[in-house]
Phi, psi and omega in degrees: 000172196241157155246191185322294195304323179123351192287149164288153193229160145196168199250136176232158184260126187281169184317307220256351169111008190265167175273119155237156185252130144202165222285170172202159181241126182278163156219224191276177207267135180219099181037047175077023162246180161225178190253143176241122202267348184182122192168293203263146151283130206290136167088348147326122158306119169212145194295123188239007150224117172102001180297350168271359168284339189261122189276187184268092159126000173298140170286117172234164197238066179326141172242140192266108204267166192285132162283121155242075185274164158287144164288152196284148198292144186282179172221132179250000000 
């Protein structure tokens, strides 16, 4: 999501269960997703529905969704 200004946003769930909005730096389109190069910390939790509904500090209950990224190429 964008904020007033055009900045990328995106909603993360803190340690205590709450919505935080913060800013993240987008980079490129990887098979209609994007990468957010810089924003976030690996093993964050982040909300991918309603997040424009949530203010900063709302209590939320995440349901945690099945990953489908590609697995990563193994290596020999």
């Amino acid at each position: 999501m964008r904020n007033g200004a055009g900045e990328a946003q995106i909603v993360v769930v803190t340690v205590d269960g709450r919505a935080e909005r913060r800013d993240v730096v987008l980079g490129d389109a990887i098979g209609g997703r994007l990468v957010v190069s810089a924003g976030l910390k690996v093993g964050e939790v982040i909300v991918i529905r309603g997040q424009d509904r949530l203010q900063d500090g709302t209590r939320v209950s995440p349901v945690i969704a099945a990953r489908d990224a590609a697995p990563a190429a193994s290596k020999h």
